[in-house]
MARBA-854139 format. One record per atom (N, C-alpha, C): residue number from 0; residue in one letter; x, y, z. Coordinates in nm, 3 decimals. Example, Ala and Ser with C-alpha at 12.3 -4.5 7.8 and 13.67 -1.06 7.14 Angstrom:
<rs>
  kevo  balum       px       py       pz
     0      A    1.319   -0.569    0.780
     0      A    1.230   -0.450    0.780
     0      A    1.320   -0.330    0.780
     1      S    1.285   -0.225    0.708
     1      S    1.367   -0.106    0.714
     1      S    1.290    0.003    0.787
</rs>
This chain:
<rs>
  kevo  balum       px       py       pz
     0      X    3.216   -2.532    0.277
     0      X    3.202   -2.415    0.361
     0      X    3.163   -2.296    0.274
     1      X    3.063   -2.246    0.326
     1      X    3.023   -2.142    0.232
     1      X    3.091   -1.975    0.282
     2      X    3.100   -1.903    0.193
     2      X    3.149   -1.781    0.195
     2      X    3.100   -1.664    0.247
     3      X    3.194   -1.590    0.293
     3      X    3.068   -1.493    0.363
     3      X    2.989   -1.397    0.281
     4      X    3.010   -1.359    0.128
     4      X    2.879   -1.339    0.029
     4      X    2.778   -1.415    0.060
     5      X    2.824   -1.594    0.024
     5      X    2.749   -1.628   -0.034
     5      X    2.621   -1.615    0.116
     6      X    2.639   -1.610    0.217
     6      X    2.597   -1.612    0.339
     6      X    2.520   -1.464    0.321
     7      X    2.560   -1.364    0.322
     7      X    2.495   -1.288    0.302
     7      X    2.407   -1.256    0.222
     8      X    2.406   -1.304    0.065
     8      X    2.323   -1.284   -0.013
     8      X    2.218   -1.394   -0.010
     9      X    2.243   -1.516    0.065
     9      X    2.112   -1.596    0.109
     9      X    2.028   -1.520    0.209
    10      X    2.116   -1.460    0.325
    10      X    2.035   -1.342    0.416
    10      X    1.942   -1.270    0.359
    11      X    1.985   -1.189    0.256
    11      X    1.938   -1.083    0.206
    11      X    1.801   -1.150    0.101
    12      X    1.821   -1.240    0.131
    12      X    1.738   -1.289    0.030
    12      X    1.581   -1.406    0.119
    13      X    1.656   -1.398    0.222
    13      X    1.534   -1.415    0.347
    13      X    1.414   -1.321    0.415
    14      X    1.573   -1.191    0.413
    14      X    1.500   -1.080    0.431
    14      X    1.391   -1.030    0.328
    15      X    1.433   -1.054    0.178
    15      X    1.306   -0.975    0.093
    15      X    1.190   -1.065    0.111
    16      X    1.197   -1.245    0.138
    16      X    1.087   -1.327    0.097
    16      X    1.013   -1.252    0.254
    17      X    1.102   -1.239    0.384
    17      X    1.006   -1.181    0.458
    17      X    0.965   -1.058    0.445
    18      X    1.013   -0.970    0.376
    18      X    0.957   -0.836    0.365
    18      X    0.835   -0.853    0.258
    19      X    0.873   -0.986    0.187
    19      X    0.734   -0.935    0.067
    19      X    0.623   -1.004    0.132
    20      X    0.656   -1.119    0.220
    20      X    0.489   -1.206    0.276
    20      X    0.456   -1.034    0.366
    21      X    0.519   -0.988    0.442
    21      X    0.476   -0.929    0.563
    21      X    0.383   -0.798    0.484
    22      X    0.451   -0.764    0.371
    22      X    0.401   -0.660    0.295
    22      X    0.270   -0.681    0.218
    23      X    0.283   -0.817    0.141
    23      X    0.177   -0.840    0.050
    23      X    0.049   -0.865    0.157
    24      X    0.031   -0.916    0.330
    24      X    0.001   -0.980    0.396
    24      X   -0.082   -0.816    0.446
    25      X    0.003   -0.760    0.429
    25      X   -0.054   -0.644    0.523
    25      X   -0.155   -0.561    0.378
    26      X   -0.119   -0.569    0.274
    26      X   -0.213   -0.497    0.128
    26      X   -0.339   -0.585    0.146
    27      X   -0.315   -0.733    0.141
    27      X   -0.404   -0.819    0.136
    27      X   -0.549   -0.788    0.287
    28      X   -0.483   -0.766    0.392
    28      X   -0.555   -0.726    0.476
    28      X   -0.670   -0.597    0.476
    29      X   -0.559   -0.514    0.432
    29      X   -0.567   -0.361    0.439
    29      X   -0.766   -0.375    0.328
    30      X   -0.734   -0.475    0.213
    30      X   -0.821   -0.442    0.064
    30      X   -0.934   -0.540    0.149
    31      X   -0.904   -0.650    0.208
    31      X   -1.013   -0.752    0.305
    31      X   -1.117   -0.646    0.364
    32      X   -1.031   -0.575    0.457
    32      X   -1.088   -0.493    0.597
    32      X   -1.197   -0.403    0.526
    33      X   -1.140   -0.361    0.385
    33      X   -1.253   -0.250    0.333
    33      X   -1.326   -0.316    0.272
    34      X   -1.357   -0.411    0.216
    34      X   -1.439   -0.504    0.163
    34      X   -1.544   -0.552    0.291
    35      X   -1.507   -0.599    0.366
    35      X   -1.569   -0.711    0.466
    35      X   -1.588   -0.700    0.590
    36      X   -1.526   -0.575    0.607
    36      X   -1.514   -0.525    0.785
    36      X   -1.618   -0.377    0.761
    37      X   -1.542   -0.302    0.733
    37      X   -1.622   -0.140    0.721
    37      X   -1.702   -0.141    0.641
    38      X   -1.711   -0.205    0.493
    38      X   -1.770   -0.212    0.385
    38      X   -1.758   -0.123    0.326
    39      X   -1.797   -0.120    0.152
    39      X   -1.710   -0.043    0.040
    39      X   -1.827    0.113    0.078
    40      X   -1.947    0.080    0.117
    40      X   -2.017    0.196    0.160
    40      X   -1.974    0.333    0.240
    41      X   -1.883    0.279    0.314
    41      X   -1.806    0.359    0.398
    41      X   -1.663    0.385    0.336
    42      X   -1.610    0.287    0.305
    42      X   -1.471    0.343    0.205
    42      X   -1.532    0.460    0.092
    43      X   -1.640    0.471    0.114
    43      X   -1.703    0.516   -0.045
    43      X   -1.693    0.654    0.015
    44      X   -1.823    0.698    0.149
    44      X   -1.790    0.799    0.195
    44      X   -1.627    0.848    0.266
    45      X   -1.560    0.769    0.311
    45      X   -1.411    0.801    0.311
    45      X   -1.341    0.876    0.221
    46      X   -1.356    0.813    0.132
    46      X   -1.305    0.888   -0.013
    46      X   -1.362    1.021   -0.034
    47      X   -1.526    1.069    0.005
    47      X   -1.544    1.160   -0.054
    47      X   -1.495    1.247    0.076
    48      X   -1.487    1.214    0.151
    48      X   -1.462    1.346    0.283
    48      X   -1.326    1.401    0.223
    49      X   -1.218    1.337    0.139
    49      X   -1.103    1.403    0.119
    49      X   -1.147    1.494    0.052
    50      X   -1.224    1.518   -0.023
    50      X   -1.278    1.670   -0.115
    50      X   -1.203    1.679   -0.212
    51      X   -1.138    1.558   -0.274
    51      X   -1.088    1.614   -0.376
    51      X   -1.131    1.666   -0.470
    52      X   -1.052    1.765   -0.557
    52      X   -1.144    1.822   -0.672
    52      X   -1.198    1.737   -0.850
    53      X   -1.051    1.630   -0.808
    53      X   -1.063    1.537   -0.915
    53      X   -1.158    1.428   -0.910
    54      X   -1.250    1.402   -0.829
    54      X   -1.290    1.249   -0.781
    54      X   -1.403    1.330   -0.701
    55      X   -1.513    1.318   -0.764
    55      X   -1.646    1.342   -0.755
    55      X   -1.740    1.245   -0.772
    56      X   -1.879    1.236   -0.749
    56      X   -1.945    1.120   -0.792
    56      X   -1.944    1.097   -0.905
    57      X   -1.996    1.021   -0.972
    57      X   -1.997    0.883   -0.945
    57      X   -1.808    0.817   -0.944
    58      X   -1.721    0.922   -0.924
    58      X   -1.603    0.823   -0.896
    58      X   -1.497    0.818   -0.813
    59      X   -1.606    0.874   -0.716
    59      X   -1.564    0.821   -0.546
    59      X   -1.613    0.628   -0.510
    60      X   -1.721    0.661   -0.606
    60      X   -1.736    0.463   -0.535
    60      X   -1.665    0.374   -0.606
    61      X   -1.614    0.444   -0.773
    61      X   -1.547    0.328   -0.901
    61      X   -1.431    0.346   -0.790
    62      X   -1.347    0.419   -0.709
    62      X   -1.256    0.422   -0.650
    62      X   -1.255    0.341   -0.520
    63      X   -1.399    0.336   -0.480
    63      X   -1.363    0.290   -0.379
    63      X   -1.409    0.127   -0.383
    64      X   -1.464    0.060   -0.498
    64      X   -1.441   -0.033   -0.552
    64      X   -1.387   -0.115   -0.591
    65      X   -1.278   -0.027   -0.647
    65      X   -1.159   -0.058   -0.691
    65      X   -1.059   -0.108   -0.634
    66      X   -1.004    0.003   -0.578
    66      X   -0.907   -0.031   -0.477
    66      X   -0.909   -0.131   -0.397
    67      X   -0.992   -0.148   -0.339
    67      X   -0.947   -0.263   -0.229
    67      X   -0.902   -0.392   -0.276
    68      X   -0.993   -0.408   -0.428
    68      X   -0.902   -0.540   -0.527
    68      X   -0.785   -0.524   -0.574
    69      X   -0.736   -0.418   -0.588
    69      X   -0.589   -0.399   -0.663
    69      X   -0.518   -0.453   -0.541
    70      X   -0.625   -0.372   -0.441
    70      X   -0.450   -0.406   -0.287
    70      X   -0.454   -0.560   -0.305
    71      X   -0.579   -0.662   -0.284
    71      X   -0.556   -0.770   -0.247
    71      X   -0.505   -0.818   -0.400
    72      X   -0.493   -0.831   -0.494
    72      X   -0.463   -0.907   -0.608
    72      X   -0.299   -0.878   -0.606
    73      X   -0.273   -0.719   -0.577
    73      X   -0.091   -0.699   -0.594
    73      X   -0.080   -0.767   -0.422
    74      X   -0.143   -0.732   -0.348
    74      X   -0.083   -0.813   -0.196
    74      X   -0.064   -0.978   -0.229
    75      X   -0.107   -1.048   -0.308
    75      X   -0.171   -1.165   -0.275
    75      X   -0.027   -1.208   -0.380
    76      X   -0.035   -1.145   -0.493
    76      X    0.140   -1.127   -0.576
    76      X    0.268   -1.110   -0.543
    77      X    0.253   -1.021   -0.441
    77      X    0.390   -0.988   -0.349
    77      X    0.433   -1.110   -0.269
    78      X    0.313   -1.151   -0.194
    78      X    0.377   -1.219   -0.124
    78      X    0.356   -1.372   -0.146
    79      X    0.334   -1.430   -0.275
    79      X    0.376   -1.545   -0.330
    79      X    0.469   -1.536   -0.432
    80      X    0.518   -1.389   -0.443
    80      X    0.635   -1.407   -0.528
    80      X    0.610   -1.425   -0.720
    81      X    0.483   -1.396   -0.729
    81      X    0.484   -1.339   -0.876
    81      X    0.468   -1.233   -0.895
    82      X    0.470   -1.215   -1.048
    82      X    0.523   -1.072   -1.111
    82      X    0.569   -0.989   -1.026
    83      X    0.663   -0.997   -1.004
    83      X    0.764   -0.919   -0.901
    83      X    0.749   -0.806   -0.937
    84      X    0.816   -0.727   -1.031
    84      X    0.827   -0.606   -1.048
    84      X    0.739   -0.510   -1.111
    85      X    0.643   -0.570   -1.181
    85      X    0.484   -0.537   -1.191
    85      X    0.424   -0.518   -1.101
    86      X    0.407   -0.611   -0.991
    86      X    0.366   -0.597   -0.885
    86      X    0.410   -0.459   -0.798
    87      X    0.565   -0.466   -0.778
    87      X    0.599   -0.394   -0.681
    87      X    0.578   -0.218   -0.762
    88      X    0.564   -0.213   -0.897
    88      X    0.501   -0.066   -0.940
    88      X    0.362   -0.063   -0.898
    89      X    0.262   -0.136   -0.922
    89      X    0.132   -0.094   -0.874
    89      X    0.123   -0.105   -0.754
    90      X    0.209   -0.146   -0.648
    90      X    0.197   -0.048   -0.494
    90      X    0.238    0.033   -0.501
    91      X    0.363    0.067   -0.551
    91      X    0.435    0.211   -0.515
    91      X    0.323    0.344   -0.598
    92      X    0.252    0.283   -0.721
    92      X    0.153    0.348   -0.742
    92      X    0.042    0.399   -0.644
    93      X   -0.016    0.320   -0.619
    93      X   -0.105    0.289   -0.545
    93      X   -0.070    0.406   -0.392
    94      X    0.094    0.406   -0.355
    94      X    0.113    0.446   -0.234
    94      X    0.096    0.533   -0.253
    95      X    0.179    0.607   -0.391
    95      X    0.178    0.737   -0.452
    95      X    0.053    0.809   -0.446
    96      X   -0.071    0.751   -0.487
    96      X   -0.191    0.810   -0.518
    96      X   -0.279    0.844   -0.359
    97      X   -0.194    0.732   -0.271
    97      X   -0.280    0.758   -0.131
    97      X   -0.216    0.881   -0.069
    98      X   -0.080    0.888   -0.086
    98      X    0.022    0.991   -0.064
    98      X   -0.038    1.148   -0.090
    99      X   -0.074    1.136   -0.244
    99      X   -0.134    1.293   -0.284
    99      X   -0.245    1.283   -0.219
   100      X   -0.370    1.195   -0.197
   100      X   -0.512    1.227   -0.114
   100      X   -0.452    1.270    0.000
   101      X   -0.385    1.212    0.092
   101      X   -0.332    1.231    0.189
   101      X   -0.285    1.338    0.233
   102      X   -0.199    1.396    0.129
   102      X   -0.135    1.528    0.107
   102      X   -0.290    1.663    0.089
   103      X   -0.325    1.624    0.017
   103      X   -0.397    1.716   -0.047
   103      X   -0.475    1.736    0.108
   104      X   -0.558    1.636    0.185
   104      X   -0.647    1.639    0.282
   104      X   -0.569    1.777    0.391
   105      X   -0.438    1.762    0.400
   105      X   -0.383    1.778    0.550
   105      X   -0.340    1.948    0.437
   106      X   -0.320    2.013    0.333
   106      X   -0.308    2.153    0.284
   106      X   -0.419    2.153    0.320
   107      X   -0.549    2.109    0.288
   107      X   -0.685    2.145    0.315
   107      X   -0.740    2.179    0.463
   108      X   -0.620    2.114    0.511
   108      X   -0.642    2.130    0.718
   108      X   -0.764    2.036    0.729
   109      X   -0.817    1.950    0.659
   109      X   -0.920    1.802    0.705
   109      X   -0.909    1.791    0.791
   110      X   -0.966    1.728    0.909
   110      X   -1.023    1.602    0.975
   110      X   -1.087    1.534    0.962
   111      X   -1.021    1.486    0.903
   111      X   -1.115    1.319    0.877
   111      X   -1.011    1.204    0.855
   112      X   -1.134    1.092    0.899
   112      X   -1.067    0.953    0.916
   112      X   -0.988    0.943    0.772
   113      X   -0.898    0.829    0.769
   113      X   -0.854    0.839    0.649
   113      X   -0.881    0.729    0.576
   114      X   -0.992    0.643    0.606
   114      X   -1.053    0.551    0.520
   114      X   -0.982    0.386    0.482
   115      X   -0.888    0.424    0.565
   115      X   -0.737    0.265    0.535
   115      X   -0.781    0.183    0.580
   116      X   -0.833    0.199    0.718
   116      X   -0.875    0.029    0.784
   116      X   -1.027    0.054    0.849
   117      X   -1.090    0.141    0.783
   117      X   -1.262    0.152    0.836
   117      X   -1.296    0.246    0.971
   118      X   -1.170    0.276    1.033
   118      X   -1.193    0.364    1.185
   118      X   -1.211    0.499    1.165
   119      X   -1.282    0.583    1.275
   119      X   -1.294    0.695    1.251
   119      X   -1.223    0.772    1.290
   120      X   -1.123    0.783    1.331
   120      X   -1.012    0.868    1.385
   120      X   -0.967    0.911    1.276
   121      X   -0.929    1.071    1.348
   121      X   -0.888    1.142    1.188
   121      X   -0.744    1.110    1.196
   122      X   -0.658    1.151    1.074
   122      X   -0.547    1.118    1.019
   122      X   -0.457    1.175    1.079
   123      X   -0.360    1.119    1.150
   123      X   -0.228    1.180    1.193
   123      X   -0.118    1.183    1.125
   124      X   -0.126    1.323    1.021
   124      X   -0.047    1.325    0.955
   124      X    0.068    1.305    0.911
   125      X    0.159    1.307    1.050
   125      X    0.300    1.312    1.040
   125      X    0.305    1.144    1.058
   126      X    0.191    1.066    1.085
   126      X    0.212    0.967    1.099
   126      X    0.189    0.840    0.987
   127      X    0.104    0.923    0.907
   127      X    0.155    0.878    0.768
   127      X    0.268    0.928    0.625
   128      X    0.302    1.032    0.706
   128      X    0.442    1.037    0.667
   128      X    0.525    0.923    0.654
   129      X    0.545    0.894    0.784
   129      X    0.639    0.817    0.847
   129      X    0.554    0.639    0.814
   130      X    0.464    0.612    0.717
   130      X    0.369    0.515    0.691
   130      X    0.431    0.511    0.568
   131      X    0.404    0.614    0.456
   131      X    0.453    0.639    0.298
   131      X    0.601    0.603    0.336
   132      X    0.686    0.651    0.449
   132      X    0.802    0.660    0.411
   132      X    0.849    0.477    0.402
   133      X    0.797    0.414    0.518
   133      X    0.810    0.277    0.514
   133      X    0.770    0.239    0.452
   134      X    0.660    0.242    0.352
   134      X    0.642    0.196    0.203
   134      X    0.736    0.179    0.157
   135      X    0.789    0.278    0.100
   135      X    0.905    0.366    0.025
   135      X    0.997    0.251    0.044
   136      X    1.035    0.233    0.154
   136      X    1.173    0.209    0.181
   136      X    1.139    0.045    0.158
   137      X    1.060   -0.059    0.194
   137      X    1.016   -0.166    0.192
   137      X    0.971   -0.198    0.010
   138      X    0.955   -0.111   -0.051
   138      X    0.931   -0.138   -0.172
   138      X    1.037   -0.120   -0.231
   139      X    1.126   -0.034   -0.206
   139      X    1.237   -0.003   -0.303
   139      X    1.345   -0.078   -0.254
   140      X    1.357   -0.197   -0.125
   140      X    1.419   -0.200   -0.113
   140      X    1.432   -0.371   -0.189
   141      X    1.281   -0.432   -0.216
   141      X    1.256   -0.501   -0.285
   141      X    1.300   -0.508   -0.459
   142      X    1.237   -0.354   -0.479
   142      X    1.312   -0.377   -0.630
   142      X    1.458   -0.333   -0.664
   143      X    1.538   -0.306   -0.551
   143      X    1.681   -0.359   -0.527
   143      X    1.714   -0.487   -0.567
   144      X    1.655   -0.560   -0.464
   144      X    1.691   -0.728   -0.470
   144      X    1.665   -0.807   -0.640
   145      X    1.528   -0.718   -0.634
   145      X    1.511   -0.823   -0.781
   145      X    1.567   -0.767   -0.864
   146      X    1.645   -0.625   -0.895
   146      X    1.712   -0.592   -0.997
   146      X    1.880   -0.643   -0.982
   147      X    1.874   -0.676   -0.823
   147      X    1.993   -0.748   -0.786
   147      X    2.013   -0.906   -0.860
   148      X    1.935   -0.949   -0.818
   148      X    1.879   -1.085   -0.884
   148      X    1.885   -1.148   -0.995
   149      X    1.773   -0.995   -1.082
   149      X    1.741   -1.002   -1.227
   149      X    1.601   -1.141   -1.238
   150      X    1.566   -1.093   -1.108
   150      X    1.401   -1.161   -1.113
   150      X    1.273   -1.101   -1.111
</rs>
């Protein structure tokens, strides 16, 4: 008869393998969609409508190049369960850096699409708030477990 730890920490440990497929599943998508759906042409102009002051040509397209492989290579990591905690820094990176464009767009008062899944609807801010924040909480709650773990 097993214990009610031990019951729980098998739970908890269902919960991260589903939080990391659902997570890595959704990066993996997210880096597909801009690759193969909208195409990097349009992620390219996406990027530049944020105006940032740092990211000018030519490295609005190394960016928008880029990215969509990091998502799918750390998505594709997350959710088969390697390099765990490598992994789970270059999203929270990654979230971080969409976080400041993000940020920076909405001080600027933008409208514009925000380039994530190829649509043109501009960005509802408070609604990627509440997007970063579930990052946040889904990533950290991962490198809980594995520092719980020690995996």
């Amino acid at each position: 008869m097993r214990s009610e730890r031990e019951t729980m920490a098998k739970d908890f440990t269902i919960l991260a393998w589903m939080v990391s497929v659902a997570l890595g599943t959704w990066f993996v998508g997210s880096g597909v969609w801009k690759i193969a759906v909208s195409g990097l042409d349009k992620f390219t102009l996406d990027i530049g409508n944020y105006q940032l002051p740092f990211i000018k040509p030519p490295l609005d397209a190394v960016a928008a190049f880029t990215v969509p492989w990091v998502e799918i290579v750390a998505g594709l990591c997350l959710a088969v369960g390697i390099w765990r905690r490598a992994t789970l820094l270059v999203l929270a990176g990654l979230v971080a850096v969409f976080a400041i464009c993000v940020g920076w767009a909405w001080s600027q008062g933008l409208n514009i699409s925000c380039g994530c899944h190829g649509g043109d609807k501009p960005i509802h801010y408070w609604g990627k708030v509440a997007e970063f924040a579930g990052y946040y909480a889904a990533l950290g709650f991962l490198w809980w477990e594995c520092s719980r773990r020690r995996i």
